[in-house]
VMD Tcl script that draws the C-alpha trace (Angstrom):
set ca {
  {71.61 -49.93 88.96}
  {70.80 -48.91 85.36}
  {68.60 -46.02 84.90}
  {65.73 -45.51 82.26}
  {67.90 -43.41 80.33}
  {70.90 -46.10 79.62}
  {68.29 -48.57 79.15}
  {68.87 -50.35 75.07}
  {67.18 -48.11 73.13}
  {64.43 -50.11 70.77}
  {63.79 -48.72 66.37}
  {59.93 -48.92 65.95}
  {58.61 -48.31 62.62}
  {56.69 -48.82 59.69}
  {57.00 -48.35 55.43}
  {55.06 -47.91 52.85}
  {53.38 -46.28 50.25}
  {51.28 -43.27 50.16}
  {49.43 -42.34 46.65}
  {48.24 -39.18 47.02}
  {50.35 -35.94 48.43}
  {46.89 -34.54 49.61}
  {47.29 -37.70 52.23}
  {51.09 -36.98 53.27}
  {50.89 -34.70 56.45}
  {47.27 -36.71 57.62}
  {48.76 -40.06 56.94}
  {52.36 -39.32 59.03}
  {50.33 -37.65 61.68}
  {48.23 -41.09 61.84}
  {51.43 -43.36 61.20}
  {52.79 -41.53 63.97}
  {49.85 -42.59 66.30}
  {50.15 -45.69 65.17}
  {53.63 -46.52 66.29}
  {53.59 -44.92 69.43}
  {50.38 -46.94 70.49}
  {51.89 -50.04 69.17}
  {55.04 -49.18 71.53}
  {52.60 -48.49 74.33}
  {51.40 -51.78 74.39}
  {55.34 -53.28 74.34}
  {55.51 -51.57 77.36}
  {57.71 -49.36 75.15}
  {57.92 -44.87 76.03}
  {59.78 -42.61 73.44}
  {63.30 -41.29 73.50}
  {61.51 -37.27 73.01}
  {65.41 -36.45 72.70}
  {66.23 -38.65 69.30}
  {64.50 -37.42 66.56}
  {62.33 -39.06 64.56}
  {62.81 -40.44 61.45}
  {60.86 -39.68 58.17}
  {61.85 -40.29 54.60}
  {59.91 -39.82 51.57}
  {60.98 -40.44 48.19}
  {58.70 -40.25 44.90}
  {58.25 -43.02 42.41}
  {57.43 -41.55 39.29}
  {56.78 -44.56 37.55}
  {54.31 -46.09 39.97}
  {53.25 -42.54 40.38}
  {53.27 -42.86 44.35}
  {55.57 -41.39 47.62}
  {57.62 -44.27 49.58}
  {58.10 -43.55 52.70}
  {59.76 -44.49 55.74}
  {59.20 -43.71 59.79}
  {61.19 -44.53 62.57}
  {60.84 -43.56 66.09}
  {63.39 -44.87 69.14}
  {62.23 -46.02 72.58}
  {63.04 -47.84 75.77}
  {61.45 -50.30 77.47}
  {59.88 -49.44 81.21}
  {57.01 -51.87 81.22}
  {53.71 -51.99 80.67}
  {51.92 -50.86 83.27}
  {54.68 -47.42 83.41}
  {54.49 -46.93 79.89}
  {50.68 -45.83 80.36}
  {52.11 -43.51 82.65}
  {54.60 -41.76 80.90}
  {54.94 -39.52 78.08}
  {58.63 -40.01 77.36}
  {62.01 -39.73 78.42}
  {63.72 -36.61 77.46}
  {67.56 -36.31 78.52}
  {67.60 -37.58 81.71}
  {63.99 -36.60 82.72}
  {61.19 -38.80 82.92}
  {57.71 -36.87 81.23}
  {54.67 -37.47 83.03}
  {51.70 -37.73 81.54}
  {49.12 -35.32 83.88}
  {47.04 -36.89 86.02}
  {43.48 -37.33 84.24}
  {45.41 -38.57 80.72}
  {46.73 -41.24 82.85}
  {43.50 -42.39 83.48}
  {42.28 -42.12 80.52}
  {44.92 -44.29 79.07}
  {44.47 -46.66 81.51}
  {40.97 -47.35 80.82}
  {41.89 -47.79 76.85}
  {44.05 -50.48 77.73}
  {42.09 -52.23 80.21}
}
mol new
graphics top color blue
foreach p $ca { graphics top sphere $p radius 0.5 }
foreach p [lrange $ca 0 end-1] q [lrange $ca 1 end] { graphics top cylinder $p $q radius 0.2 }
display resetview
């Protein structure tokens, strides 16, 4: 029987540009969002327990930041990962009771 936590573990991500350093802590905070919805809908939870990943370099000739963001999950399904927050270790997070809902009723 193999439990979530020895489950393949999945890189979701995204790259880009950014022009502005006014938009860098806004923009990864959104980026962020981004991912972990799109891993949501995969039926996809985070691994809380590997970091994630965030690179930034600056291009001074195109005068902009390149970045990179990486965060690792496992697959539980669609229906669980509405459920849960992450996995953590060997623990399972929970999301409470009335942001289950609410998630729920996003997706449906």
């Amino acid at each position: 029987m193999t439990t979530l936590h020895h489950k393949p573990i999945k890189k979701f991500g995204i790259s880009g540009q950014i022009s502005s350093d006014y938009d860098l802590v806004r923009l990864r905070f959104e980026y962020d969002k981004l991912i972990l919805l799109q891993m949501k809908l995969s039926g996809y939870v985070p691994r809380l327990d590997i970091d994630t990943d965030f690179t930034l370099s600056y291009n001074s000739k195109g005068n902009y930041f390149e970045f990179e963001l990486s965060i690792y999950g496992i697959y539980v399904g669609k229906k669980k990962s509405q459920c849960i927050m992450g996995i953590q270790g060997n623990q399972v997070l929970y999301l409470p009771q009335n942001k289950q809902k609410e998630s729920l009723s996003e997706s449906a």
